[in-house]
C-alpha positions, 0 to 999 in steps of 0.5 A, a space after each residue: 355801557 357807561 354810567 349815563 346810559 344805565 340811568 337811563 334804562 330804568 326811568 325807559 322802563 317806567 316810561 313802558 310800564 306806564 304806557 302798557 298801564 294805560 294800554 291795558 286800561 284802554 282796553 278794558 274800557 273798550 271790552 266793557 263798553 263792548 260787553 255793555 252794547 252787546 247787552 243792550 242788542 241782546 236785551 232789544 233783540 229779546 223784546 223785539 222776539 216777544 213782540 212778535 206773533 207767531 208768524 213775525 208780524 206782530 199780530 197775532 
């Protein structure tokens, strides 16, 4: 390996650490973002079941 080339695995290796950092950060945003609609079905879920009658009309 001449000098030239051991040079440059460190700075490929910081370019991989950043492109891991922002995929991570990606998907952390995307579980969160999933976290939050699941939220919001559940809770629109639960108001819907409250609503409802005893025999799902809601009428009761």
């Amino acid at each position: 390996m001449t000098a030239q080339q051991s040079k440059q695995y460190p700075a490929t290796n910081e370019e991989r650490k950043k492109r891991e950092a922002e995929a991570l950060r990606a998907n952390l945003a995307r579980r969160k973002q999933q976290q939050r609609s699941r939220k919001t079905v559940d809770q629109n879920t639960e108001a819907d079941e409250q609503g409802r009658g005893s025999d799902g009309s809601g009428k009761d």
